[in-house]
PyMOL commands that place a pseudoatom at each C-alpha (Angstrom):
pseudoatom trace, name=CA, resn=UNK, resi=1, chain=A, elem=C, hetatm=0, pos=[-4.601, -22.038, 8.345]
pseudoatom trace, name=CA, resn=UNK, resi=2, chain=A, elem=C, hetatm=0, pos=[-4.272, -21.575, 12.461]
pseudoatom trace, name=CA, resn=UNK, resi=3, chain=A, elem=C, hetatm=0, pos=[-7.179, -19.940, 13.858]
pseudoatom trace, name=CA, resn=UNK, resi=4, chain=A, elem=C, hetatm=0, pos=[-5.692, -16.232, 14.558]
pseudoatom trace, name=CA, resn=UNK, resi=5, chain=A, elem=C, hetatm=0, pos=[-5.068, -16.293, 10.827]
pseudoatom trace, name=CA, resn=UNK, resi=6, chain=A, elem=C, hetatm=0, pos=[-8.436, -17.165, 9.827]
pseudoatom trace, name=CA, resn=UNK, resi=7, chain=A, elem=C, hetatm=0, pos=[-9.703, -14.437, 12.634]
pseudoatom trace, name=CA, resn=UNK, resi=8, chain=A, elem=C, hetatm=0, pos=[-7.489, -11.361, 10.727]
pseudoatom trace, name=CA, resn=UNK, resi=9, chain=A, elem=C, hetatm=0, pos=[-8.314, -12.690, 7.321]
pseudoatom trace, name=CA, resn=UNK, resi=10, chain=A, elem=C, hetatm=0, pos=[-11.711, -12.746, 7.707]
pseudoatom trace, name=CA, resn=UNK, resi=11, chain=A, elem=C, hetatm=0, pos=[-11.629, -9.283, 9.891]
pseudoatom trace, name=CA, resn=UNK, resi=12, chain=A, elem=C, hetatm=0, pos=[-9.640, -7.897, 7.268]
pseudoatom trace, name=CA, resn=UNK, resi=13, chain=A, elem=C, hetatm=0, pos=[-12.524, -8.425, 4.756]
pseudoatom trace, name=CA, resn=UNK, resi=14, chain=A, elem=C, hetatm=0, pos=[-15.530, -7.456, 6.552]
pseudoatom trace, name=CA, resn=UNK, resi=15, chain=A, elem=C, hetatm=0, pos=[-13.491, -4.040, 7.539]
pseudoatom trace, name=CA, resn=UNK, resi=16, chain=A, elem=C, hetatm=0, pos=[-12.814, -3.354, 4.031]
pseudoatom trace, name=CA, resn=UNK, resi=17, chain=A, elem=C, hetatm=0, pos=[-16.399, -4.254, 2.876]
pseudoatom trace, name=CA, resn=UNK, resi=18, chain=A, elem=C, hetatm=0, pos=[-18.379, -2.151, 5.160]
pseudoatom trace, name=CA, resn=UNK, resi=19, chain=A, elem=C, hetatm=0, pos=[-16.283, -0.481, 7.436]
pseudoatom trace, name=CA, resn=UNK, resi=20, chain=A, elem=C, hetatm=0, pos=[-14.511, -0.469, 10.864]
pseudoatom trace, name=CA, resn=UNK, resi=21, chain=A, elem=C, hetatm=0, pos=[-17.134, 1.346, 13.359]
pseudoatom trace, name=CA, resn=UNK, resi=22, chain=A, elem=C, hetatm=0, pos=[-20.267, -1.099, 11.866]
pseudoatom trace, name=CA, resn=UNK, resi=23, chain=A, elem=C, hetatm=0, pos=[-18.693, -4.053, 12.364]
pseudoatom trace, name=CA, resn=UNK, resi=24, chain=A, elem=C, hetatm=0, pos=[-18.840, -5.618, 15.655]
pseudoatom trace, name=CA, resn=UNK, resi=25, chain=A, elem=C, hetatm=0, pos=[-17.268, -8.494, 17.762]
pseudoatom trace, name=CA, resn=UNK, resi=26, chain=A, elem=C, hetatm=0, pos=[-20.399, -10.266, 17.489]
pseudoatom trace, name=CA, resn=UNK, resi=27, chain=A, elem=C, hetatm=0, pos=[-20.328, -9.911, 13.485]
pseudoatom trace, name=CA, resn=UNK, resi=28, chain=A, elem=C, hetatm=0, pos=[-16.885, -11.589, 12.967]
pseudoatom trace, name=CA, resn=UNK, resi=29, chain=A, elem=C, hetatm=0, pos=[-17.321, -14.288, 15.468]
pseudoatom trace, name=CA, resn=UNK, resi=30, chain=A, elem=C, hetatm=0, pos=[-20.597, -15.330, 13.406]
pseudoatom trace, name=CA, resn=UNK, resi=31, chain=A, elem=C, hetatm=0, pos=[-18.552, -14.842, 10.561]
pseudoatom trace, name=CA, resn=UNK, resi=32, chain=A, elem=C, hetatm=0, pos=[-15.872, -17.209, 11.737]
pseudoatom trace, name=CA, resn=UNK, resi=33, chain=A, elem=C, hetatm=0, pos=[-18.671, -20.369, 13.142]
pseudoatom trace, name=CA, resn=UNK, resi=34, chain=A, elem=C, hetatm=0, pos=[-16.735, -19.719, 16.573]
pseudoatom trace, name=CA, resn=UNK, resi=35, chain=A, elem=C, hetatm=0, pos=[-18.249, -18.195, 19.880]
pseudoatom trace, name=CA, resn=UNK, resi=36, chain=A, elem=C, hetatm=0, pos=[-16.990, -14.583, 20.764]
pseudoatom trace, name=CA, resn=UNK, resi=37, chain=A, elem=C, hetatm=0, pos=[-14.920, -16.678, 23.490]
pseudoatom trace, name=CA, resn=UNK, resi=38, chain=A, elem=C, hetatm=0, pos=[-12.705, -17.815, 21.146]
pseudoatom trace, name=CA, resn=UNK, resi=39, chain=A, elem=C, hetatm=0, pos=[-12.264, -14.751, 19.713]
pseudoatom trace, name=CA, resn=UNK, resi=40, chain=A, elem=C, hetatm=0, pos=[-11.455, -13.078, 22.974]
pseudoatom trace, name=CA, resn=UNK, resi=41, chain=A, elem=C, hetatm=0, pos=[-8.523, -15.809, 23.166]
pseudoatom trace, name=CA, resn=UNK, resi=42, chain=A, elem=C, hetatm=0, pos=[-6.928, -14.793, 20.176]
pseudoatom trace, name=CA, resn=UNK, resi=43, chain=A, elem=C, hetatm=0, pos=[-7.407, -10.620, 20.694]
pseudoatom trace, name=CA, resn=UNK, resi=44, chain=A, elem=C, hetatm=0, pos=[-7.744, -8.250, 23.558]
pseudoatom trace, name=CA, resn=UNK, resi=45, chain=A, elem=C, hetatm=0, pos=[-10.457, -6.479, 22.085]
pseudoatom trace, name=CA, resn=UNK, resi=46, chain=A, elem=C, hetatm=0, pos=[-11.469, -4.618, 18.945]
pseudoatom trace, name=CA, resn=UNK, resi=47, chain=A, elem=C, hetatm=0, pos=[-8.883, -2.096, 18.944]
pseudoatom trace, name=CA, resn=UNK, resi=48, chain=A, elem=C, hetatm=0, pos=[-6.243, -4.944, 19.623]
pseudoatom trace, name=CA, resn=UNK, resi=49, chain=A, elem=C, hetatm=0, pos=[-7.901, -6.704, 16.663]
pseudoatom trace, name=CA, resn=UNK, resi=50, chain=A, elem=C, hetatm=0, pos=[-7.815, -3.711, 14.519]
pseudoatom trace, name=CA, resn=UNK, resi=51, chain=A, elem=C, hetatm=0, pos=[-4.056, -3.513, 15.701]
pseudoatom trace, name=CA, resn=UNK, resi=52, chain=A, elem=C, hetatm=0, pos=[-3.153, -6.683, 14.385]
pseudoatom trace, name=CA, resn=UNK, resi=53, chain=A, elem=C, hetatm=0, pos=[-5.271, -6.741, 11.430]
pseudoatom trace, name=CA, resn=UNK, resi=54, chain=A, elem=C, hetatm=0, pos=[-2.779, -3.789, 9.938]
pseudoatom trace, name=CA, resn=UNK, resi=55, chain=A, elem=C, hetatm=0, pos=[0.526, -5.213, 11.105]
pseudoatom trace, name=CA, resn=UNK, resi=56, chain=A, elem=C, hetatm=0, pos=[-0.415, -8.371, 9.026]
pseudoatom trace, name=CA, resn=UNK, resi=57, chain=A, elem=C, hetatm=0, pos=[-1.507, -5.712, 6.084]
pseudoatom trace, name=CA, resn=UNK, resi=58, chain=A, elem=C, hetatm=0, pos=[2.199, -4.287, 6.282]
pseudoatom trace, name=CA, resn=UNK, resi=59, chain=A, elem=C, hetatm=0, pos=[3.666, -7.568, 6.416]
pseudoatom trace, name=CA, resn=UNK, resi=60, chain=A, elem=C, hetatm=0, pos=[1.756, -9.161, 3.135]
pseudoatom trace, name=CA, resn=UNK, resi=61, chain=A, elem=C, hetatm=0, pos=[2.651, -5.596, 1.288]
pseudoatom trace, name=CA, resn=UNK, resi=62, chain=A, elem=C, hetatm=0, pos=[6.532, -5.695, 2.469]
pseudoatom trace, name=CA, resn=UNK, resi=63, chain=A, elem=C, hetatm=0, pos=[6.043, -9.668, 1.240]
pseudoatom trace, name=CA, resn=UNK, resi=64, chain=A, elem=C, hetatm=0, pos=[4.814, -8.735, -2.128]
pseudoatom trace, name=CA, resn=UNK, resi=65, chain=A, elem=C, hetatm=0, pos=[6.819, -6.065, -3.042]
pseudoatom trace, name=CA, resn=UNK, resi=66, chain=A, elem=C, hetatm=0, pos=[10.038, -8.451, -1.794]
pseudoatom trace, name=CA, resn=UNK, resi=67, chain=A, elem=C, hetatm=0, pos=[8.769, -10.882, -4.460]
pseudoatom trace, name=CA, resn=UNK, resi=68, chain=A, elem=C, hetatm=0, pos=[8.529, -7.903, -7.100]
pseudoatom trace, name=CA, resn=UNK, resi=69, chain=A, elem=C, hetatm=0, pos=[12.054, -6.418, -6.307]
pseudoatom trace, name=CA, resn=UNK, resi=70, chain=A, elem=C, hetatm=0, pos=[13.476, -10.120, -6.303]
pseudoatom trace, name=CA, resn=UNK, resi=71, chain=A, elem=C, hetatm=0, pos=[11.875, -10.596, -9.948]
pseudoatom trace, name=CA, resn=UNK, resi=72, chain=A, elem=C, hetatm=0, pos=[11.920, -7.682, -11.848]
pseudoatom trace, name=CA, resn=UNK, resi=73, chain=A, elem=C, hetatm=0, pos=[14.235, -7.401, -15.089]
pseudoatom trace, name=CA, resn=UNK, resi=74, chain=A, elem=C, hetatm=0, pos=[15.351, -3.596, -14.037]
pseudoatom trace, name=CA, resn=UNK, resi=75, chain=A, elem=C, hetatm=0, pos=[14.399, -0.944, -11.695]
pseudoatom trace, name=CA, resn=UNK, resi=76, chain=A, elem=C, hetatm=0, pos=[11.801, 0.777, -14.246]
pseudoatom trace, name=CA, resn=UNK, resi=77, chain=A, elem=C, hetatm=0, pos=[10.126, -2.494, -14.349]
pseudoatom trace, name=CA, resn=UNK, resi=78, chain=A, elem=C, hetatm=0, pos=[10.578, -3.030, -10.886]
pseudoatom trace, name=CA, resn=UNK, resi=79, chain=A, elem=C, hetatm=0, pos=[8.718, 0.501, -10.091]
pseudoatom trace, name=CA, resn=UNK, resi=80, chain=A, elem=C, hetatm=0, pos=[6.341, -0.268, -12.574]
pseudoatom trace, name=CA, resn=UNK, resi=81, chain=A, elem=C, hetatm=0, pos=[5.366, -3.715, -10.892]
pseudoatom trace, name=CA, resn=UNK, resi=82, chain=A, elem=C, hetatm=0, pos=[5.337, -1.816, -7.271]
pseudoatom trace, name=CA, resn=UNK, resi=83, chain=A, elem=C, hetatm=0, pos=[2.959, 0.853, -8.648]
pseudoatom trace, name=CA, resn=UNK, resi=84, chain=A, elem=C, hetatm=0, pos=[0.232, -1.584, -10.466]
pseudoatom trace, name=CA, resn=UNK, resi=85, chain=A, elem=C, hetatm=0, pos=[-0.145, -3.318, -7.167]
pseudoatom trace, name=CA, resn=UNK, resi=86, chain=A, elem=C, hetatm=0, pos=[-0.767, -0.400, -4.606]
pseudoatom trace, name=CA, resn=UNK, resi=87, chain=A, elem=C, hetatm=0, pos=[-2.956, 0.912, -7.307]
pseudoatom trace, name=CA, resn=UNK, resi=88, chain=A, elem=C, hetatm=0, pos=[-4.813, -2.715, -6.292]
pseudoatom trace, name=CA, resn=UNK, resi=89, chain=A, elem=C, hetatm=0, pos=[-4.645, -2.505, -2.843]
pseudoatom trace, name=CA, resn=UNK, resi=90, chain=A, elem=C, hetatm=0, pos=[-6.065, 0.970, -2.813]
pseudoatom trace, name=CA, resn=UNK, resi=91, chain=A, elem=C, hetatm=0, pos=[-8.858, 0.534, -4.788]
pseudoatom trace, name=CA, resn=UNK, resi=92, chain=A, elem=C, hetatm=0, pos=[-9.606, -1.933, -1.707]
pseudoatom trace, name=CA, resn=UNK, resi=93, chain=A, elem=C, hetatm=0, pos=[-9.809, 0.613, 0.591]
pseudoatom trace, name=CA, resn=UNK, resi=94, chain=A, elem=C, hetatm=0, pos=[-13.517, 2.159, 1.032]
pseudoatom trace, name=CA, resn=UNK, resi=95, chain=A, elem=C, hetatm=0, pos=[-13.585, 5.689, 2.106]
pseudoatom trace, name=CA, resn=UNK, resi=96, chain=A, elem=C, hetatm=0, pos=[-15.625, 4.150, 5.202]
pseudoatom trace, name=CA, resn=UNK, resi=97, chain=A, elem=C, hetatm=0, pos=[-12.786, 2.267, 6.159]
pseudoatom trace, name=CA, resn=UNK, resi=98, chain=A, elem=C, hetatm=0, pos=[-9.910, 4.846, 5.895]
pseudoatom trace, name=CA, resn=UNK, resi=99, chain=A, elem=C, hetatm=0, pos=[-12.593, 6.928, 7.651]
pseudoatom trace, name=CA, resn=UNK, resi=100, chain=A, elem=C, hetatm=0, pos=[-13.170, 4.543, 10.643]
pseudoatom trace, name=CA, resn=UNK, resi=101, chain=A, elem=C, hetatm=0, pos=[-9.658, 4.064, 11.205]
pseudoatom trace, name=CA, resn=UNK, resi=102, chain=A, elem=C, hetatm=0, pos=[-8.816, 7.733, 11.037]
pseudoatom trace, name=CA, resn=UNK, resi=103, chain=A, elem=C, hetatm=0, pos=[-11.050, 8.896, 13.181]
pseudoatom trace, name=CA, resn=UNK, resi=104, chain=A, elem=C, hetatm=0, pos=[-11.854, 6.396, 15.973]
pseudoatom trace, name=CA, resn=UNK, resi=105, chain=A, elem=C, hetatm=0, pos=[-8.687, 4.187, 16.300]
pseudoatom trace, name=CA, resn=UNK, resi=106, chain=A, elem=C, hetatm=0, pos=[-5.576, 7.152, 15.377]
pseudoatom trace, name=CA, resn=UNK, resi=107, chain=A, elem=C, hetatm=0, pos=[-2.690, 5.185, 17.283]
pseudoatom trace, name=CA, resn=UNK, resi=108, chain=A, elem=C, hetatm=0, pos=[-3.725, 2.201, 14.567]
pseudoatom trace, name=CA, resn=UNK, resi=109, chain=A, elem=C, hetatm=0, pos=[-3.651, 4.588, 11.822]
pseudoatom trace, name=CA, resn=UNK, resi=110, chain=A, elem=C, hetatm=0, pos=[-0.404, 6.662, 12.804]
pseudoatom trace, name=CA, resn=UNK, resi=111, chain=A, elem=C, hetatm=0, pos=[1.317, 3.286, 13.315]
pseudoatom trace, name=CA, resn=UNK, resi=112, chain=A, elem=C, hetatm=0, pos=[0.472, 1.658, 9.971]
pseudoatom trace, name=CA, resn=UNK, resi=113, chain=A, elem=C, hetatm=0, pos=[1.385, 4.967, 8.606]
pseudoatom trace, name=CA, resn=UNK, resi=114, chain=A, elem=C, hetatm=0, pos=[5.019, 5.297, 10.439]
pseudoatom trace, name=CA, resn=UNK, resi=115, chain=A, elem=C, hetatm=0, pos=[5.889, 1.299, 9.601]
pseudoatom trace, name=CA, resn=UNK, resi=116, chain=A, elem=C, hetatm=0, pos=[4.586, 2.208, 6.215]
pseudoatom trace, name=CA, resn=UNK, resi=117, chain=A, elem=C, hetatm=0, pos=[6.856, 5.079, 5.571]
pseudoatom trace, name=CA, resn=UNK, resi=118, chain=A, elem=C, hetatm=0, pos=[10.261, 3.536, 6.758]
pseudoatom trace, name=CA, resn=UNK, resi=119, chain=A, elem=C, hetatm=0, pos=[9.534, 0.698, 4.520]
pseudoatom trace, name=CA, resn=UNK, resi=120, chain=A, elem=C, hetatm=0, pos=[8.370, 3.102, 1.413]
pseudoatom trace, name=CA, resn=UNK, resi=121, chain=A, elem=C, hetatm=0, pos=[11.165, 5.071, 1.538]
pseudoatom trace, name=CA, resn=UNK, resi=122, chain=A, elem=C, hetatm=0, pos=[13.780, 2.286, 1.999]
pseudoatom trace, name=CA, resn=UNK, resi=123, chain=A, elem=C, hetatm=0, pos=[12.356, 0.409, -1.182]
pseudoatom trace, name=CA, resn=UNK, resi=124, chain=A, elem=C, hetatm=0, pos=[12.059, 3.542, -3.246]
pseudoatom trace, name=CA, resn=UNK, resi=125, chain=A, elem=C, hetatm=0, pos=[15.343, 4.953, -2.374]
pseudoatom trace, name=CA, resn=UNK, resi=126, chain=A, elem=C, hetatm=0, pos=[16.658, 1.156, -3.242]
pseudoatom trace, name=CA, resn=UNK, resi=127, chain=A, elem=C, hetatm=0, pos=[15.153, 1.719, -6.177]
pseudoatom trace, name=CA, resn=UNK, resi=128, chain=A, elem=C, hetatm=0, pos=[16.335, 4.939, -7.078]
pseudoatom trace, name=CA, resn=UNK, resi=129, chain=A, elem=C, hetatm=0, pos=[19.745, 3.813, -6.766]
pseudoatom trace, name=CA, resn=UNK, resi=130, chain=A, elem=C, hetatm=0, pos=[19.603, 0.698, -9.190]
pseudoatom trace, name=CA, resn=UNK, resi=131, chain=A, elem=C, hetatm=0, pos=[17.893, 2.774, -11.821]
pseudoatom trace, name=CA, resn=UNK, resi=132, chain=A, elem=C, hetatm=0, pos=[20.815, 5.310, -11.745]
pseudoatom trace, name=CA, resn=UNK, resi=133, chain=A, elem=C, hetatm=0, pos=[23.424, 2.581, -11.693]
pseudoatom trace, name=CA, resn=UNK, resi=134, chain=A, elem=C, hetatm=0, pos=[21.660, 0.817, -15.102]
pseudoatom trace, name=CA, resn=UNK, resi=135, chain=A, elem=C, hetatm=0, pos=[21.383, 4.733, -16.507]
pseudoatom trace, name=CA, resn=UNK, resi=136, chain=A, elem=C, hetatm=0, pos=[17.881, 4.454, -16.544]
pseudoatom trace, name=CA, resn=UNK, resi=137, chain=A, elem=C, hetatm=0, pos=[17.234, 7.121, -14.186]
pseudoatom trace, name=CA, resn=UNK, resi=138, chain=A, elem=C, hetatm=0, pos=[18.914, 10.848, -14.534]
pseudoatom trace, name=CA, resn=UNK, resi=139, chain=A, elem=C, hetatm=0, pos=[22.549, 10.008, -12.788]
pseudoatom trace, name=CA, resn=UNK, resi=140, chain=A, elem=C, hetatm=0, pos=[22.265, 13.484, -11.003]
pseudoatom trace, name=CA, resn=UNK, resi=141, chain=A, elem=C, hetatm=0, pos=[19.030, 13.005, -8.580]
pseudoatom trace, name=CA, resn=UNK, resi=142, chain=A, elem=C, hetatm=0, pos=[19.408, 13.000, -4.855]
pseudoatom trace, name=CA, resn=UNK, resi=143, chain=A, elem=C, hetatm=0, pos=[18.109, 9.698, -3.982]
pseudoatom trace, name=CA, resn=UNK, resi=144, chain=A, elem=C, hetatm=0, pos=[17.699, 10.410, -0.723]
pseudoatom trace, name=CA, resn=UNK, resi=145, chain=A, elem=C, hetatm=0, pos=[15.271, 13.728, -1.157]
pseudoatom trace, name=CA, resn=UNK, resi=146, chain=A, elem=C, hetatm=0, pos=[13.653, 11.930, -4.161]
pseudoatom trace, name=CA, resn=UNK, resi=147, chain=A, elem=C, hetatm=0, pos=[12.357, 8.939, -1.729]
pseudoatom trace, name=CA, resn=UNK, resi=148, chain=A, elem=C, hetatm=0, pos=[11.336, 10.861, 0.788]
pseudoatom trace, name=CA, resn=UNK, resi=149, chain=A, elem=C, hetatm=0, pos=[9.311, 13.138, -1.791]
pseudoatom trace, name=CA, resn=UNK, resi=150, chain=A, elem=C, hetatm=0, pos=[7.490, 10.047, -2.686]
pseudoatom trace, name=CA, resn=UNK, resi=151, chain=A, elem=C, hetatm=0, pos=[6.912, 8.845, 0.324]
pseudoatom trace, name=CA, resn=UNK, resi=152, chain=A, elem=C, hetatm=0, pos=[5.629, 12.922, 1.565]
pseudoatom trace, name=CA, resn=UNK, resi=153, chain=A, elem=C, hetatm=0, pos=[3.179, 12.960, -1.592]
pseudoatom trace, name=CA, resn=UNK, resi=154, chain=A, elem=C, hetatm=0, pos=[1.501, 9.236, -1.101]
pseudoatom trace, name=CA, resn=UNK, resi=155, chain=A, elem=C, hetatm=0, pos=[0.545, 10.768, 1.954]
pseudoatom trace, name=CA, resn=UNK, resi=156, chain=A, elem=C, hetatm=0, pos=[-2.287, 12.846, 0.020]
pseudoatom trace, name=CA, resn=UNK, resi=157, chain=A, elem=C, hetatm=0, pos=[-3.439, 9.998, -1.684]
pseudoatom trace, name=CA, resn=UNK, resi=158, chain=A, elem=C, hetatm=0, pos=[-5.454, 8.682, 1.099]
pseudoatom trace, name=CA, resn=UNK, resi=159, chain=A, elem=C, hetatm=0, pos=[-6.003, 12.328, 2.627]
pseudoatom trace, name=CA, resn=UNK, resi=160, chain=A, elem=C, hetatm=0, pos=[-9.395, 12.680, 2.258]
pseudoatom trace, name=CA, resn=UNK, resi=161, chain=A, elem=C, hetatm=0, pos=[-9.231, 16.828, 2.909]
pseudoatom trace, name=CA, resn=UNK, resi=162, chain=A, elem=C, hetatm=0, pos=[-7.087, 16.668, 0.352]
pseudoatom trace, name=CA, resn=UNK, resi=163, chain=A, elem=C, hetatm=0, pos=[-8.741, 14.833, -2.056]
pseudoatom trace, name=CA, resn=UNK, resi=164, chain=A, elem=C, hetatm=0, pos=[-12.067, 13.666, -1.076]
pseudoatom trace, name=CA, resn=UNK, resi=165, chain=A, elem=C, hetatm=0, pos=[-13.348, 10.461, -2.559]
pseudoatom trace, name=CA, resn=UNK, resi=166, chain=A, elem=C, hetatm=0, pos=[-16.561, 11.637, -3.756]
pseudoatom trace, name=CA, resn=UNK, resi=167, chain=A, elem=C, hetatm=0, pos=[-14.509, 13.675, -6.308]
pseudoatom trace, name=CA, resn=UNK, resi=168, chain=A, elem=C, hetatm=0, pos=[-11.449, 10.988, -6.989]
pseudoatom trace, name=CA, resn=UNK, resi=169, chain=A, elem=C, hetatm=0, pos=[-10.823, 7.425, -6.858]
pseudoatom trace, name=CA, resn=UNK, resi=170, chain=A, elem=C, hetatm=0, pos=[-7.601, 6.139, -5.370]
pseudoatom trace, name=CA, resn=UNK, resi=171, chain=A, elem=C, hetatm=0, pos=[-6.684, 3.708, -7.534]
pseudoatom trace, name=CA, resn=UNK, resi=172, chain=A, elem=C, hetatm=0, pos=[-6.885, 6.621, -10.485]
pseudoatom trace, name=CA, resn=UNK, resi=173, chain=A, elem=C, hetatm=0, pos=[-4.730, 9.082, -8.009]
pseudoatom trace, name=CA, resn=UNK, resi=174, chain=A, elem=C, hetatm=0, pos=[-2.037, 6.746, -7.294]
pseudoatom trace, name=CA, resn=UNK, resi=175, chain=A, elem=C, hetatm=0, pos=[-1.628, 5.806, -11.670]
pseudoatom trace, name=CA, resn=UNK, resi=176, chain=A, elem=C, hetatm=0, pos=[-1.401, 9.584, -12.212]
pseudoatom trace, name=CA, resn=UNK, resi=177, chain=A, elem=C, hetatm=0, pos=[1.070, 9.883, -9.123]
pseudoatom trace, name=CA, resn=UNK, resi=178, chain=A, elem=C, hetatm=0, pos=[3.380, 7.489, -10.185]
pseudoatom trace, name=CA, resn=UNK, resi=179, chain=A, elem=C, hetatm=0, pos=[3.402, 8.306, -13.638]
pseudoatom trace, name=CA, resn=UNK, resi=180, chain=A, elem=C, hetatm=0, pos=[3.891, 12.145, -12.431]
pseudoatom trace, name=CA, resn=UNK, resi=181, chain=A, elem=C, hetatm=0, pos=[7.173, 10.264, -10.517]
pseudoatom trace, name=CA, resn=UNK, resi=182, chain=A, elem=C, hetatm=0, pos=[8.463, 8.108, -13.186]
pseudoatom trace, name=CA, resn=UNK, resi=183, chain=A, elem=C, hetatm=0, pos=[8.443, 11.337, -16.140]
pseudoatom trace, name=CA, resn=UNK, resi=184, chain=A, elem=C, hetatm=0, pos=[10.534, 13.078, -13.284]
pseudoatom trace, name=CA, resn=UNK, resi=185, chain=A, elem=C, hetatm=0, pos=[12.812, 10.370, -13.059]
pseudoatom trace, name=CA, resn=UNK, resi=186, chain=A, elem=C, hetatm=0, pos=[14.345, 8.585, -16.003]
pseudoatom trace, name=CA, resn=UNK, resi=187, chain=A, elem=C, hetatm=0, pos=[16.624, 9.141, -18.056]
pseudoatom trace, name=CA, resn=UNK, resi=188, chain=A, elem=C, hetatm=0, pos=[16.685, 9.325, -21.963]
pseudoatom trace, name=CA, resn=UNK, resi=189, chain=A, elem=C, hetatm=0, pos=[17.657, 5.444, -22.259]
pseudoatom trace, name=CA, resn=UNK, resi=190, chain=A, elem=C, hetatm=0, pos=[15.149, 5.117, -19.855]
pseudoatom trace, name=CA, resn=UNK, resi=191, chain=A, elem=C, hetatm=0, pos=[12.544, 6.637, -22.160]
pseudoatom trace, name=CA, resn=UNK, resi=192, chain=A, elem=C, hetatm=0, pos=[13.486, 4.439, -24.614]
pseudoatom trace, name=CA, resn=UNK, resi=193, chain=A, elem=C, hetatm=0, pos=[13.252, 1.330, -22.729]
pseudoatom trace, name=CA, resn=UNK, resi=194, chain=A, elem=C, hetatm=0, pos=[9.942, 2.880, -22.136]
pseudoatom trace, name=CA, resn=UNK, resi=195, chain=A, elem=C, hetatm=0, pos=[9.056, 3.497, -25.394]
pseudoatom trace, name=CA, resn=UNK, resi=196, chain=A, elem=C, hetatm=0, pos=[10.616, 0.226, -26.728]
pseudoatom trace, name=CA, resn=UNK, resi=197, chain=A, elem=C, hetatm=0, pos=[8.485, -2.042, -24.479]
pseudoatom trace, name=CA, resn=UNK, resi=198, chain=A, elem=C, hetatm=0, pos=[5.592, -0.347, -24.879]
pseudoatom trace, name=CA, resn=UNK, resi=199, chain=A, elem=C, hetatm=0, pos=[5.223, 0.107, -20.716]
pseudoatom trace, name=CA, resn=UNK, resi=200, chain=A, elem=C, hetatm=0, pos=[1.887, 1.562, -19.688]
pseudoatom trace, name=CA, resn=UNK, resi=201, chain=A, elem=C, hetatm=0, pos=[1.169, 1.837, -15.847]
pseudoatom trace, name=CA, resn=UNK, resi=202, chain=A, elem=C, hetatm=0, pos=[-2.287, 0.461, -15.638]
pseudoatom trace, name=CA, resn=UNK, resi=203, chain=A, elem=C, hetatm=0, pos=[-0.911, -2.687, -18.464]
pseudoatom trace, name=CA, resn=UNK, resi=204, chain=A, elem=C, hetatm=0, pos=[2.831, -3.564, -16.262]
pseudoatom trace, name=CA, resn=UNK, resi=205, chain=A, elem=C, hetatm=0, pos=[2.453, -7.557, -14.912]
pseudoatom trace, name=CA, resn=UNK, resi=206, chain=A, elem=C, hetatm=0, pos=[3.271, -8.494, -11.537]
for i in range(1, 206): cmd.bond("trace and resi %d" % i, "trace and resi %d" % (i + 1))
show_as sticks, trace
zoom trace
């Protein structure tokens, strides 16, 4: 593994462990065995650490749901597949951490966000559009306003106004959200593929 990928996978893991704001330059280099030098050849600073940290995020989430669209038997199963793993990757997320990045480094967080959305909404209105052509999903749904309803309403599940993390856990929030999607979605042979295989949210394989 080259050195700037050893950097962003270890910063990745301290940030999600305790936070952005408590950990320092001087925590990551020790981390890492190297001096903060080093570091400092590989990033600009925090912020430009922070900045790269999330573009490699986007890029092992566009990667792994790639893999799932590329795999899956049908679109339900594809959606299924998609939703099981964000549910993982959120429950990664600490409210420290989505706090941090909020707060003290916005451009980060409205970037990741923007990148994040494009991609979403491309991949969901994909979707969409596969499950109507195998008359899973309801032939008459505007794929277009659908997708970008899913991508407006992830939006709350990290909003922590919305719904604050001492009261809900992500991971539980995004199951009920996609299950709240999926009901709105199919179609009766749908329901029956459904039914037929048994498909639970929290039990779908990637």
């Amino acid at each position: 593994m080259e050195t700037i990928d050893k950097i962003l996978v270890k910063s990745e893991a301290l940030f999600l462990r305790y936070g952005i704001r408590s950990i320092t330059m001087d925590d990551i280099a020790r981390e890492l065995g190297i001096s903060k030098k080093t570091l400092y050849h590989f990033v600009d600073n925090k912020a430009d650490l922070i900045h790269k940290v999330l573009l490699q995020f986007i890029e092992e989430e566009r990667r792994v749901i790639l893999e799932i669209t590329q795999s899956s038997g049908n679109a339900i199963e594809e959606m299924l597949r998609i939703g099981r793993y964000i549910t993982q990757v959120l429950r990664k997320l600490t409210p420290t951490t989505l706090f941090d990045l909020q707060k003290y480094y916005p451009d980060s967080w409205q970037m990741i966000r923007a990148l994040n959305q494009e991609h979403i909404y491309g991949v969901i209105k994909n979707n969409l559009e596969q499950g109507i052509e195998q008359e899973l999903y309801r032939h008459n749904l505007n794929t277009d306003i659908i997708a970008r309803l899913y991508v407006g309403k992830s939006h709350y599940l990290v909003d922590e106004e919305f719904f604050p993390l001492r009261n809900y856990e992500r991971g539980q929030l995004y199951l009920e959200f996609i299950l709240y999607h999926m009901h709105g979605i199919l179609s009766d042979k749908g329901r029956e593929w459904i039914r037929t295989n048994h498909c639970e949210l929290s039990k779908s394989k990637n």
